[in-house]
N, C-alpha and C positions, 0 to 999 in steps of 0.2 A: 427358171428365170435367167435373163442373161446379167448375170452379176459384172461383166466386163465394161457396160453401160452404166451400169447404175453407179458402179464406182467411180467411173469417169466424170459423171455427172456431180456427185457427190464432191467431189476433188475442186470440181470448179464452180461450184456453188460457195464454196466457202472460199478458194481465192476471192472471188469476186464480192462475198461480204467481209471480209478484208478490207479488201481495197474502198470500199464506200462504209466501212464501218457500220458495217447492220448486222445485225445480231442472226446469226441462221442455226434452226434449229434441226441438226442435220441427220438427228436419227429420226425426227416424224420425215424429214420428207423422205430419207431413204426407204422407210415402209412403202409411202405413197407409192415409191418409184417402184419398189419392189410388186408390190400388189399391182400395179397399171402393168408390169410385165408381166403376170403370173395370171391373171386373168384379162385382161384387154387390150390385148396383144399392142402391146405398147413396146419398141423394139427400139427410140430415140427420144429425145425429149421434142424435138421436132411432131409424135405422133401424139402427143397432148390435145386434149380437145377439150371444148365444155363438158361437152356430155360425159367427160372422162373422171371429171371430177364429180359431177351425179352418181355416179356407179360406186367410185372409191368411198363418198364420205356418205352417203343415205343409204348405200346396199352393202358394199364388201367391207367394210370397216365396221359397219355394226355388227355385221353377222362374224368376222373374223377376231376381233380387237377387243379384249376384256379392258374396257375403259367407264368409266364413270361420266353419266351427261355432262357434267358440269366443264369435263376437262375437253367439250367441244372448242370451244375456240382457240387452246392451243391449236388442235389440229387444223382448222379452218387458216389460224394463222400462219402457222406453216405452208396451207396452200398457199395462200396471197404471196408470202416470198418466194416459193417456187415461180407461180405466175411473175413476179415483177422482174424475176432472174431469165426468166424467158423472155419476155418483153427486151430488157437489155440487152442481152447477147443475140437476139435476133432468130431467134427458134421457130417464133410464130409469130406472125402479122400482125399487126396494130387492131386492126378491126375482129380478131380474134381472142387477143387481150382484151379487150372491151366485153367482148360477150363472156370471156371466165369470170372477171372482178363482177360482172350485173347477177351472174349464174353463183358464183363465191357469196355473194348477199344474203341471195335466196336458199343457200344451204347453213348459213350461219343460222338461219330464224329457225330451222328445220331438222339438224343436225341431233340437238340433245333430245329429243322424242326419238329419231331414230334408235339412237344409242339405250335408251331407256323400255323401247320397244320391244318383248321378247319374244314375238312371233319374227321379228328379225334374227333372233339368236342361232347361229352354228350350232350344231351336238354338244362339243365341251362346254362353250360358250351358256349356251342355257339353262346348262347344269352345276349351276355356279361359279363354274371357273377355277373347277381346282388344281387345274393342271398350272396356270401362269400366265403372264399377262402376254402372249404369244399369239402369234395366229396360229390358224386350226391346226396346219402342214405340220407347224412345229410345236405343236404339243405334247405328241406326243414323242418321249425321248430318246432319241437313237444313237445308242453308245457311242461315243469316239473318245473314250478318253480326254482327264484333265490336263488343262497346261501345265507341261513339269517346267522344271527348274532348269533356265538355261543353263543357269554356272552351274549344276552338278555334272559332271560325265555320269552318262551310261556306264552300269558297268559291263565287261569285256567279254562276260560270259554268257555267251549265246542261250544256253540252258537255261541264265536266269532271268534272260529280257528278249523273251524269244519277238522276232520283227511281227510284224501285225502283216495281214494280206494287203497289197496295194495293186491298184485299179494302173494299168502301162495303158499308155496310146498303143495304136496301131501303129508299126512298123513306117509303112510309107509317109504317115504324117510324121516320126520322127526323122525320119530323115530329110522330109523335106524341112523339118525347122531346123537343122545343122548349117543351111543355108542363112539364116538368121544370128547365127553366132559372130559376136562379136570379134571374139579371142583366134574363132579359126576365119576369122577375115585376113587378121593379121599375122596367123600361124597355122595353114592349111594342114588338115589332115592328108596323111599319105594316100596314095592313088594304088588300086588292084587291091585290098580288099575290101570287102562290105565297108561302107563310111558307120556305121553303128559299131563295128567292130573295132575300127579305129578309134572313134569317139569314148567306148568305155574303156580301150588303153591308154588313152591320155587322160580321161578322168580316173582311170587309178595311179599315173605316175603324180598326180598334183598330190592327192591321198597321199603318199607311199613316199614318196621322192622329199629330199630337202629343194622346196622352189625358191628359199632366198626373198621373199616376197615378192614374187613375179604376178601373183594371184592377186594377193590384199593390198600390196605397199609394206606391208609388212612379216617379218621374219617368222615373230612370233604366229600372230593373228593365221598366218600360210600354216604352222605344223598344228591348228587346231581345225582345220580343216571341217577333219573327217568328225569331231565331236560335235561341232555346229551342225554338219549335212545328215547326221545318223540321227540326231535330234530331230532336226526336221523329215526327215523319212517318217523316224517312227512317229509323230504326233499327228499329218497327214492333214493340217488344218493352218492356214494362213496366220503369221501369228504377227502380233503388233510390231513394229519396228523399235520400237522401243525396249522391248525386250531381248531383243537379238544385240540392241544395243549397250546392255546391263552386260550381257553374254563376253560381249568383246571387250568390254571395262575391264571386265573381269580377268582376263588375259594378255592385253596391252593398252591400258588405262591413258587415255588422251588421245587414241584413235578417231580420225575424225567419221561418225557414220556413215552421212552421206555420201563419201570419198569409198567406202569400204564397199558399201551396199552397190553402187557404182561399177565399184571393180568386180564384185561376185556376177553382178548381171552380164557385166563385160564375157566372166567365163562361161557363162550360159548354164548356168549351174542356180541361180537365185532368178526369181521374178516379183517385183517391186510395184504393188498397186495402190497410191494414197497411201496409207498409214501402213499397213500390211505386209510382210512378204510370205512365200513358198517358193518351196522346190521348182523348179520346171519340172516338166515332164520329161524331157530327156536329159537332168539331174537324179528323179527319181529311176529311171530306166538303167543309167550308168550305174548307179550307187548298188542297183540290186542285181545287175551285172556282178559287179566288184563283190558285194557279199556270197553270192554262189562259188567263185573263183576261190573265196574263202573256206569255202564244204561252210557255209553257213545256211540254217534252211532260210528260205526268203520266199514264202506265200505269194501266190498272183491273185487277187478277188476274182472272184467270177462277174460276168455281167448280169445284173438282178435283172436286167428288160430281157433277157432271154429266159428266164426263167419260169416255171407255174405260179400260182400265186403263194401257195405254201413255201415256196424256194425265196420269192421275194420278200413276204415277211419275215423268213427266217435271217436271209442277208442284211434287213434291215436291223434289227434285233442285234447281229451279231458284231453292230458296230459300223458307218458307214459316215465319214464328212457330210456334213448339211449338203453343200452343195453337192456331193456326186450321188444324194441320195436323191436329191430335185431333181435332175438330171434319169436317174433312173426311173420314177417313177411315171415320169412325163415319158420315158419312151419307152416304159411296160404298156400306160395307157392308150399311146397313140396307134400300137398292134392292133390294138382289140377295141371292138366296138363299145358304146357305152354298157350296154344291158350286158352284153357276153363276162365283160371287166368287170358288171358288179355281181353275175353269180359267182366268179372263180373268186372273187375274195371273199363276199359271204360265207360261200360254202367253206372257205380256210378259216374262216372267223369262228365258226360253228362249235362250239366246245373247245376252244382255245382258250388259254390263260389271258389275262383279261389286257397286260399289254401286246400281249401280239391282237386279240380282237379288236384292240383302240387302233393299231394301226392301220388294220383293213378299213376300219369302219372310217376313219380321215380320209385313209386315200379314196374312196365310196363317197365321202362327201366334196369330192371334188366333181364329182358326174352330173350331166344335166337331166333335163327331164325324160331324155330319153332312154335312158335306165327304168323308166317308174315299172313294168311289167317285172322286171327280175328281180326290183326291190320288193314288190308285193308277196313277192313270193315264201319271202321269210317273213311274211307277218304271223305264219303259223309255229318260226320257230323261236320258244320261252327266251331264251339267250338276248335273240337279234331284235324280236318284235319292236323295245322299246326301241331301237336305236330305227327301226325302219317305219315305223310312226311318225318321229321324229323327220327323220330325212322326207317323207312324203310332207308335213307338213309345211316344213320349211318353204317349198318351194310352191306352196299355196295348192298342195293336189291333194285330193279327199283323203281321208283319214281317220281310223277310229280314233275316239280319247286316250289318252296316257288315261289306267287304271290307276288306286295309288298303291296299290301294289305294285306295277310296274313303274312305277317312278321313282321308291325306295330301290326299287332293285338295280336300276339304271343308273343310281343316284351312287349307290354302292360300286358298281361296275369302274362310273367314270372315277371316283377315286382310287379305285385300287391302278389302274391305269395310272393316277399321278403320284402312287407310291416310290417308285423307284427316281424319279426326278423330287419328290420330296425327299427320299432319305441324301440325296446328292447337296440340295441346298433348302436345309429346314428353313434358315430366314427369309428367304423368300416366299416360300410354301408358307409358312404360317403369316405373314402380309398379305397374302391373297385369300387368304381363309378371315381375317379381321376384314377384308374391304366386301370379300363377295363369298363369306360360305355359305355353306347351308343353313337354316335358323336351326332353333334346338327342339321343335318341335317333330322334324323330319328327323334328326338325330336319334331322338330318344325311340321314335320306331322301328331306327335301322336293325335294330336287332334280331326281329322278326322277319328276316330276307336270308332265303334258302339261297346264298352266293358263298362260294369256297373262301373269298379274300374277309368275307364279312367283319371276325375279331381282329383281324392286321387293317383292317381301313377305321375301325372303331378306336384302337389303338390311337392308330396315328392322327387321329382328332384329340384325342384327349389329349395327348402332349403340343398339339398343334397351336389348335386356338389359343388366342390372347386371352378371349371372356372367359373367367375362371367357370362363372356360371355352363356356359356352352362347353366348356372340357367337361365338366364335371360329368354334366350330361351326357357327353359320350362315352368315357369311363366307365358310366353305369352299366347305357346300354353292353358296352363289352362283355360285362362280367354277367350279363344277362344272354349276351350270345354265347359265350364258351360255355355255359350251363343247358342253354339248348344243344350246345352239342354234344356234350359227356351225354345227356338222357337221349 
């Protein structure tokens, strides 16, 4: 998706309910925005359509969105303020606005059947939903580490906080954003050597050097520099501004942030999106400059879109930001044809641990129907079958029935899949297990399912659910499964 858009948009969706006092509800519509970019090549809000919003609320939102019918009309009303926020700022024409609100109507009446609809349902989606109330892409969870603690420093020793791998631009793109720099507008880098080479000497005399607050406005705020910039290195994820602001309290208390955030962007060293900032790219570039210079190891990721499909599950697995995993997989897919892209992941899925097979099996159900021949193909294999059932039906193409053997067992699969984002945030996980689990009748048979995760997904029922009833019930089953397997 292009997140650069969507934030923008998002930014001035909510000035503008400000300013007229209307209430915006700004995470359904960044879904919308998100989903119109991720599947109907929605690239502006300018490229909004009726029909854009037929797709989003009767096709891609049922099938991606673990929602309850009822809670159609928030979303419905969310569209209506996007629409009237386009209307006003002039995105789309009059007579175009006219046909969404008539089109908006007629998905209002229509909407909570969609949603309640479960020949509409995605994989995870279908299968209760144990993963989170996420769409499909992001269900399944791909390490990047939790938000640490801005006020604590890293500690100093390489050995014990060794850097994570990070993803550099290319070369010529870096150089050509040096041209972009504020700081060396006003204080050029010298001339005859590489401008990058320059660029990470001046980004470690700011580190290294007493700058007097030439950087921040501030003395202080300037010698903590390097503990903000190594923070955000190693976390590799856009993090609130707010919290960067706790960070600087913490250090010169009455700093003003805006002023601060202002001055980092100045040095070209921070980038400030709506609520959020990061590193730049050539922030991160300098900084792991500066840590080699140091004999410190500093990992480069490799690119997951060049790689096989076993390389890109593995890279994904191994921890990768939402976004430059979007990003990757959108340009693993766009290599390879539909059908070729879904035998190389199936065939990695094939006997795989059940969250790398959930990741294939996502990125798989991003393909259209012109995959159906390579999906058929694993209908012969026990592992895949259900999920390629499933995937064939989905999109309305012939299909044997799920057995209920194969439904327990797929039933089993996709949780153990949402094992490791349940053990990350049990209250959540057990909230989506009281709105959408399994019932106890499917529970109490899980036992009987020849899957490796079977007494760890049984388990983690029985501590889960709310209904004492329904733990109980899975509890059982457990001690019915680990006895199947001592005999």
């Amino acid at each position: 998706m292009s997140i650069e858009w969507v934030n923008q948009a998002i930014d001035d969706l909510r000035a503008w309910g400000r300013a007229r006092e209307v209430e915006v509800d700004a995470d359904e519509v960044r879904l919308l925005c998100d989903y119109a970019s991720d599947y109907l090549n929605v690239n502006e809000l300018g490229d909004f359509t009726p029909e854009t919003f037929d797709e989003l609320l009767l096709s891609i939102y049922p099938r991606k969105v673990i929602a309850p019918p009822e809670s159609a009309p928030e979303t419905v009303a969310a569209a209506r303020t996007l629409v009237a926020y386009l209307s006003e700022a002039g995105h789309v024409s009059a007579a175009t606005v006219t046909l969404m609100r008539e089109r908006l109507d007629d998905i209002a009446t229509r909407m909570p059947g969609a949603l309640a609809d479960e020949a509409n349902f995605g994989m995870a989606k279908s299968l209760f939903s144990s993963i989170g109330p996420e769409s499909l892409e992001q269900s399944v969870a791909i390490p990047s580490g939790e938000l640490p603690d801005l006020g604590e420093a890293p500690c100093d020793c390489p050995g014990c906080t060794p850097l994570p791998a990070v993803r550099l631009a290319e070369p010529d793109e870096l150089r050509a954003a040096l041209a972009d720099v504020p700081m060396l507008a006003e204080e050029p880098l010298p001339g005859g050597d590489d401008p990058l080479d320059a660029w990470a000497a001046r980004v470690a005399r700011l580190l290294e050097q007493d700058t007097g607050g030439a950087v921040t406005g501030s003395a202080e705020l300037d010698e903590s520099l390097y503990d903000l910039f190594d923070m955000l290195y190693r976390l590799q994820v856009r993090v609130p501004v707010t919290v960067v602001g706790d960070y600087l309290d913490e250090i010169a208390g009455g700093a003003d942030l805006d002023t601060v955030l202002g001055r980092l962007e100045w040095s070209g060293m921070l980038q400030v999106s709506g609520d959020t900032a990061e590193l730049t790219p050539l922030g991160v570039w300098a900084l792991r400059e500066h840590y080699l210079s140091l004999g410190v190891e500093a990992p480069q990721a490799p690119d997951l879109a060049e790689a096989d499909a076993h390389g890109l599950i593995e890279g994904l697995l191994e921890g990768v930001p939402t976004e430059l995993a979007e990003a990757d997989i959108d340009r693993w897919l766009s290599g390879r044809v539909p059908g070729e892209a879904a035998a190389e992941l199936l065939a990695a899925a094939s006997g795989a641990p059940a969250v790398a097979r959930g990741i294939a099996i996502t990125i798989v159900d991003r393909l259209g129907a012109e995959a159906e021949a390579r999906i058929r193909d694993y209908l012969e294999d026990q592992e895949l079958r259900p999920h390629a059932i499933h995937w064939l039906a989905a999109r309305g193409l012939p299909a044997p029935q799920l057995t209920q053997e194969e439904l327990l067992w797929v039933s089993v699969d996709m949780l153990a899949l949402a094992m490791p984002a349940a053990e990350e945030e049990p209250e959540i996980f057990a909230e989506n297990m009281a709105a959408s689990g399994p019932p106890a009748h499917l529970i109490e048979e899980m036992w009987r399912v020849d899957h490796p995760d079977v007494v760890d997904v049984l388990e983690l029922l029985g501590r889960s659910i709310p209904d004492g009833t329904v733990a109980k019930a899975a509890r059982k089953a457990a001690f019915k499964a680990r006895s199947r397997a001592i005999r």
